[in-house]
C-alpha positions in Angstrom: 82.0 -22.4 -54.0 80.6 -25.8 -54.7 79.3 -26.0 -58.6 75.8 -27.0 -58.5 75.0 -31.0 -58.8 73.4 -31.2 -62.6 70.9 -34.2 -63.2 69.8 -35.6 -66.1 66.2 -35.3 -65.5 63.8 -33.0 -63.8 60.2 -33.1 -62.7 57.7 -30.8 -64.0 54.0 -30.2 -62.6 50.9 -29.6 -64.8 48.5 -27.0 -62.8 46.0 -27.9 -65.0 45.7 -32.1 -63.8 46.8 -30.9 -60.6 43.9 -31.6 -57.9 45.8 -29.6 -55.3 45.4 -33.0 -53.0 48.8 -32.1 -51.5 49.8 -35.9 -52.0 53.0 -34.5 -53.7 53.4 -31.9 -50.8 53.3 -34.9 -48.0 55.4 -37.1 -50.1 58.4 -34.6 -50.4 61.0 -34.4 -47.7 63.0 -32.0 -49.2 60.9 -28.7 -49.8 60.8 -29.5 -53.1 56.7 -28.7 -53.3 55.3 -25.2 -52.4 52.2 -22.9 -53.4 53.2 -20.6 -56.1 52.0 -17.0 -56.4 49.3 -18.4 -58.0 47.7 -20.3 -55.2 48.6 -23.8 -57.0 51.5 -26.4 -56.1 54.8 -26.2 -58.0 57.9 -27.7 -57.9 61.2 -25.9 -56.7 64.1 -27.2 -58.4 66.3 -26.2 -56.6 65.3 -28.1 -53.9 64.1 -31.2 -55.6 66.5 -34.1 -55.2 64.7 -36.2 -57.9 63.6 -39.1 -56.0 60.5 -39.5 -57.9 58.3 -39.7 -54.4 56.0 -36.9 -55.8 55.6 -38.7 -59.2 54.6 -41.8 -57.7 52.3 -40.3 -55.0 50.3 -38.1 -57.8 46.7 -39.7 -58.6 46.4 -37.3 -61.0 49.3 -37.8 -63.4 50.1 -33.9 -63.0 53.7 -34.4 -62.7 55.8 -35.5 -65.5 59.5 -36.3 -65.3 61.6 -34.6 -68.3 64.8 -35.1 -69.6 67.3 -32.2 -69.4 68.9 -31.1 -72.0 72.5 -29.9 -72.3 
């Protein structure tokens, strides 16, 4: 079995700033955006190839990109 790919940085999403404008959600082509149990847009990391698309598309700064730690 293939080890998982391990990046040096992840994307995180604030629900709080998020609008829910789905500008992330249209932006990702990966399934890398979905509607958590809560009824508010999250990020699936597994899925997320770290392109950035989402981060850019955001108006409302919701989604921060973090450094991952060892």
């Amino acid at each position: 079995m293939a080890e998982k790919k391990k990046f040096k940085f992840s994307f995180t999403l604030d629900p709080v700033l998020c609008m829910a404008c789905a500008a992330c959600e249209l932006e990702c082509k990966d399934d890398g955006i979905f509607i958590n149990d809560n009824v508010a847009y999250d990020i699936n990391a597994d899925n997320c190839t770290r392109c950035g698309k989402c981060f850019r598309a955001c108006p409302a700064g919701a989604i921060a990109k973090v450094t991952n730690v060892a």
